[in-house]
C-alpha positions as CSV (number, residue, x, y, z in Angstrom):
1,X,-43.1,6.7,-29.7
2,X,-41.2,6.8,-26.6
3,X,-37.5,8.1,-26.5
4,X,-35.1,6.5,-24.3
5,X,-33.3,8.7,-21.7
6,X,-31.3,6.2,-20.3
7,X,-28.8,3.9,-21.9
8,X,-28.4,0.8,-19.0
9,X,-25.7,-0.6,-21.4
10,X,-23.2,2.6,-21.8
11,X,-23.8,2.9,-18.3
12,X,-22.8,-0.1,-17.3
13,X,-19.9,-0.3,-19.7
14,X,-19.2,3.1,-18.0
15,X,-18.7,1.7,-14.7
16,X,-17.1,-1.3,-15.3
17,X,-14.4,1.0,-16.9
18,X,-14.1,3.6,-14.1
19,X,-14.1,0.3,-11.9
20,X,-11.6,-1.3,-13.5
21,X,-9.5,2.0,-13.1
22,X,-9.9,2.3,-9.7
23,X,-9.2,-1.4,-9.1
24,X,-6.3,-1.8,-11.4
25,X,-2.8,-3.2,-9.6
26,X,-5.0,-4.6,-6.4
27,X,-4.2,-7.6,-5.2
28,X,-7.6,-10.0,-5.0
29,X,-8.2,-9.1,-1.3
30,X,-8.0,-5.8,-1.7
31,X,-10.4,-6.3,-4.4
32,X,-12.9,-7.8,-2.7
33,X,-12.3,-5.2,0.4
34,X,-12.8,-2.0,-2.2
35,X,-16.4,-4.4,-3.0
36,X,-17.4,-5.1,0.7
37,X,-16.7,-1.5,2.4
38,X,-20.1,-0.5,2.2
39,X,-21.3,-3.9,4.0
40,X,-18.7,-3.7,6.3
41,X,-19.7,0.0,7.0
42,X,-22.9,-0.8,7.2
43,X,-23.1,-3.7,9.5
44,X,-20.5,-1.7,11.6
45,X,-23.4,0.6,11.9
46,X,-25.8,-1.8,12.9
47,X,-23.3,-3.3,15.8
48,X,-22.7,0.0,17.0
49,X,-26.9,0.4,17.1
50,X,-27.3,-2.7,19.0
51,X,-24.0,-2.5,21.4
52,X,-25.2,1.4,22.4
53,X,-28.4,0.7,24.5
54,X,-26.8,-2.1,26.2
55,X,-23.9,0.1,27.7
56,X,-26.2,2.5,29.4
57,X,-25.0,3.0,33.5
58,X,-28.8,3.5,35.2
59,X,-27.9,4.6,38.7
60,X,-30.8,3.6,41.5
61,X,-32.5,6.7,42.9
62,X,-31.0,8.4,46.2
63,X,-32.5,7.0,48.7
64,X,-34.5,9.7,50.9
């Protein structure tokens, strides 16, 4: 027999409570933003990856 060692459902109920917490008195943008951040942090990330490389100053070898 197997024994369960973890509950999805209390979990879940778990989160949605410390959520609901955390979220409580936002207004529905800042709801949304407290959803998005880690999108936005991420694709910030992944600008900043592809805008790096580009800004790279090669200078021409001295001429001898």
């Amino acid at each position: 027999m197997k024994t369960k060692t973890f509950d999805a459902v209390a979990e879940s109920r778990r989160w949605k409570e410390a959520v609901s917490h955390e979220t409580e008195g936002m207004t529905r943008e800042q709801v949304l933003a407290f959803f998005n951040k880690d999108r936005v942090i991420a694709a910030l990330g992944t600008i900043r990856n592809l805008v790096e490389p580009a800004c790279i100053v090669r200078e021409e070898p001295p001429e001898q």
